[in-house]
C-alpha positions as CSV (number, residue, x, y, z in Angstrom):
1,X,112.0,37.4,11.1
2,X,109.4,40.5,11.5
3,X,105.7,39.0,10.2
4,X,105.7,41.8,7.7
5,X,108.6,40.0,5.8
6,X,107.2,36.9,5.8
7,X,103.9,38.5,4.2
8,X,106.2,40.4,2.1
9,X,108.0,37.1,0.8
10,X,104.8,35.2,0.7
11,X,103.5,38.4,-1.6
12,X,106.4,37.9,-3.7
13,X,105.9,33.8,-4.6
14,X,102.5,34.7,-5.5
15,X,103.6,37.2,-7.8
16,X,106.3,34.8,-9.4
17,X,103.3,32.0,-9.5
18,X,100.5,34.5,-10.8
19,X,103.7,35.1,-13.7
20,X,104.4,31.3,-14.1
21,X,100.8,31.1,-15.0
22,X,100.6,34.0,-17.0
23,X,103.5,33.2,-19.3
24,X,101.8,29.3,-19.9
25,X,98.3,30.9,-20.5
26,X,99.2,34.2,-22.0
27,X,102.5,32.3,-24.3
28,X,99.6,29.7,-25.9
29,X,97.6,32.5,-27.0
30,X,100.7,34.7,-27.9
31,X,102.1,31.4,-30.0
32,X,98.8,31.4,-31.6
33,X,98.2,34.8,-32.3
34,X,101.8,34.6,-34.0
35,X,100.6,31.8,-36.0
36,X,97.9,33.5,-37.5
37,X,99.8,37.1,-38.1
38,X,102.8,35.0,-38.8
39,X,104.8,36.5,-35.9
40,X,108.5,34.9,-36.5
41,X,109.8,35.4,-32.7
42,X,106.5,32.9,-31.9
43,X,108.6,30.2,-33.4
44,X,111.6,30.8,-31.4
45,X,113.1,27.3,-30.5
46,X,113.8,28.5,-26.9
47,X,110.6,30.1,-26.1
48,X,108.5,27.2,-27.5
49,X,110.5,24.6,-25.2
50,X,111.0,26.9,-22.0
51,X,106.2,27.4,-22.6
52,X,106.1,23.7,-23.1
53,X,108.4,22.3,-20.0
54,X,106.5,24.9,-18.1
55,X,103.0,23.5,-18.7
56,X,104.3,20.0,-18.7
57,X,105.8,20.5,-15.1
58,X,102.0,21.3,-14.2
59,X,100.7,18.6,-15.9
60,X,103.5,15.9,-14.3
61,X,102.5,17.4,-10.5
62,X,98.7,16.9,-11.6
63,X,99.2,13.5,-12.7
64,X,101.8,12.5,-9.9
65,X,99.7,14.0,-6.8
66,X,102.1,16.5,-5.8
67,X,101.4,20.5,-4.6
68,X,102.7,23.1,-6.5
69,X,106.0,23.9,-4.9
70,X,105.2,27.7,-4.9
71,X,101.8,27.0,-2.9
72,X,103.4,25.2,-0.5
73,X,105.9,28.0,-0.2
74,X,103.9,30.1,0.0
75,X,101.4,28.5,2.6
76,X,105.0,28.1,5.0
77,X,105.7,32.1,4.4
78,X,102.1,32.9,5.2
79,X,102.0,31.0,8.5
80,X,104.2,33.0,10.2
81,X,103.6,36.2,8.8
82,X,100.6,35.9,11.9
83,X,97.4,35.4,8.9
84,X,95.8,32.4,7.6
85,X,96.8,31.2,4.5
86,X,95.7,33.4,1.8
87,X,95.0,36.1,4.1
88,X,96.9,39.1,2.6
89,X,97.6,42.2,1.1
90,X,95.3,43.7,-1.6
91,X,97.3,42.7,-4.3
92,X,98.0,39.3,-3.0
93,X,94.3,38.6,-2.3
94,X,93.5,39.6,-5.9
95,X,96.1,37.6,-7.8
96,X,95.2,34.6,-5.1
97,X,91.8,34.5,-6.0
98,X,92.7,35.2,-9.3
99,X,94.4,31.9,-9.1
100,X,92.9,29.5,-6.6
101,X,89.7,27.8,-6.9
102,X,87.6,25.3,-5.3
103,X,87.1,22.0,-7.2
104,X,88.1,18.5,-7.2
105,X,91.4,17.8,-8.0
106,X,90.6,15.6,-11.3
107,X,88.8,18.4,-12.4
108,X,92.7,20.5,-12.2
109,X,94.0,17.6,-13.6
110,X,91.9,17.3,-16.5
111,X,92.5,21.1,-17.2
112,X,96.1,21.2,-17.2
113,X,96.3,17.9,-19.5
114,X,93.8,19.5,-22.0
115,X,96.1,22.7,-22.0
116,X,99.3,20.7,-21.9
117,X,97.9,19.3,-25.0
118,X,96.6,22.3,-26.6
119,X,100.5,23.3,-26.4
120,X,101.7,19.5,-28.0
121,X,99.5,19.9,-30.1
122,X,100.4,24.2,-31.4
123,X,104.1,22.8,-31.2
124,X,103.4,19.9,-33.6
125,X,101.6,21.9,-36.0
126,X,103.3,25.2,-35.7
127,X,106.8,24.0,-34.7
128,X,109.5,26.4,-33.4
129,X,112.8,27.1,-35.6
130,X,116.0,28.2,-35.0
131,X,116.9,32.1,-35.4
């Protein structure tokens, strides 16, 4: 395969991971938000499990020791697509530093549990319904 689609296809999982992130973070305050303005779709049996088995997938690799399958991915596209990994285009060096840090892992792990239950917590309280 030519290098360029290899960066393309590494592009794309980072797109699909900065979205996986963005629908746990940005669904949490959305599901709030809806709590407060009384938003009935923020109850929406479907959406509440699909946010919490998202976060909770996070949380099990923290706790387990296992790389995110879409890093990994995208670390084995990047390779030969002739860069480093995380050397890439404009928008796939924004959204990677957007969403890769330096710090311990306990540190990760302590984030995503907190998080994870932030959203045990909003589901317990706020619990979804059937429409």
């Amino acid at each position: 395969m030519d290098e360029r689609l290899y960066a393309l296809l590494a592009d794309g999982v980072l797109i699909l991971h900065a979205s996986y992130v963005l629908f746990v973070i940005g669904g949490q305050a959305l599901i709030v938000a809806g709590w407060i303005r009384h938003w009935p779709w923020t109850r929406n049996l479907w959406f509440r499990w699909l946010h919490l088995g998202a976060i909770g997938f996070v949380v099990a690799e923290a706790w387990l020791g296992v790389r995110c399958p879409l890093t990994v991915l995208e670390n084995y596209l990047r390779e030969p697509a002739g860069g480093a990994r995380y050397e890439v285009s404009f928008i796939g060096y924004w959204l990677g530093r957007l969403l890769f840090y330096d710090a311990p892992e306990w540190i990760f792990t302590m984030i995503y549990t907190l998080f994870g239950l932030l959203v045990l917590v909003t589901l317990v309280l706020y619990p979804p319904r059937r429409t």
